[in-house]
C-alpha positions in Angstrom: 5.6 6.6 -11.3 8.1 8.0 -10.1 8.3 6.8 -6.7 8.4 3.4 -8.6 11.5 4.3 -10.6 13.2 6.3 -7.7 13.1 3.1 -5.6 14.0 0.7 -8.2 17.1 2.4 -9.4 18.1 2.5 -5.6 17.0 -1.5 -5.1 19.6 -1.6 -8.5 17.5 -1.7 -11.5 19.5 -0.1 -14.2 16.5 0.1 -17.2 12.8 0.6 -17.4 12.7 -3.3 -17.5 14.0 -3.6 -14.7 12.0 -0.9 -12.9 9.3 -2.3 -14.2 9.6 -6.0 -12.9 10.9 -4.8 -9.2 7.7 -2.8 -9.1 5.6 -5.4 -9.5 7.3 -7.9 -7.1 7.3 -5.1 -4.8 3.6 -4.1 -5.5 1.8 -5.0 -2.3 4.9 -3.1 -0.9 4.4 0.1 -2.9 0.6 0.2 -2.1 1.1 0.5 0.8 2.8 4.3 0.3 1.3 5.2 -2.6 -1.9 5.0 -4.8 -1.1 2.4 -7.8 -4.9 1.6 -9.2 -3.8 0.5 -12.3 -0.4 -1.7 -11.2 3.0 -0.9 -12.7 3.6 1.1 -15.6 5.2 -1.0 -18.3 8.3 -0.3 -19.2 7.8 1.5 -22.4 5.4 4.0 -20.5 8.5 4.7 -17.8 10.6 5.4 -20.6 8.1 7.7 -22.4 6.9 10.1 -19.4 10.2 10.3 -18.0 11.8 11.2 -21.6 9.6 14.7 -21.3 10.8 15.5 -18.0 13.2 19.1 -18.2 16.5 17.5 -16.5 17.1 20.7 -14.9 13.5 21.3 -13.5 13.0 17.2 -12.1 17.1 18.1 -10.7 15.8 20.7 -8.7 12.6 19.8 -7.7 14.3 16.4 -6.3 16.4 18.4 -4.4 13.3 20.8 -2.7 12.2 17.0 -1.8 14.8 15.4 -0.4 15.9 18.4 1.3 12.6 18.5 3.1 13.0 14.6 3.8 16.3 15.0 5.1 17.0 18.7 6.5 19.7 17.5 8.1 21.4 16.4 4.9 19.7 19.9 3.3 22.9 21.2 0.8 25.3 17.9 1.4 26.3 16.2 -1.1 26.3 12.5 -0.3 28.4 10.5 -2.6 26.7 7.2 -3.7 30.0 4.7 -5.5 28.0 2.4 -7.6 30.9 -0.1 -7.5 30.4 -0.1 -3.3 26.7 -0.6 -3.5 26.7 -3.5 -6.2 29.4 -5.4 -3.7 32.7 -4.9 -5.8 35.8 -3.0 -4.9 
């Protein structure tokens, strides 16, 4: 699920609707890196299983990840301006 979510919000979705319908237009996709047997979550279970993650435990456990997906970037900050990746300035 939350390779689902992490992917939509970057593709742009800005709600668990939203997550939920790019996931399933991007389902063959998504099988193809991770096990979805039962589809896409619907968009009331992303909003309920992500509601009990601890902010502060998910924060740093996305950092141990994407510090081992991109040492090189391992304690950057890289600044992502929502108004440049939507296409207005």
């Amino acid at each position: 699920m939350l390779v689902v979510v992490l992917c939509a919000i970057l593709a742009g979705a800005e709600s668990w609707s939203a997550s939920e319908l790019w996931g399933q237009e991007k389902l063959d996709w998504l099988r193809r890196h991770v096990q979805l047997r039962n589809g896409i979550p619907s968009h009331d279970t992303f909003g309920r299983v992500l509601a009990t993650l601890n902010p502060k435990q998910f924060e740093a456990c996305f950092m141990r990840w994407m510090s081992h997906l991109c040492p090189a970037l391992a304690g950057q900050v890289v600044a992502i301006r929502g108004k440049t990746v939507r296409g207005s300035h």
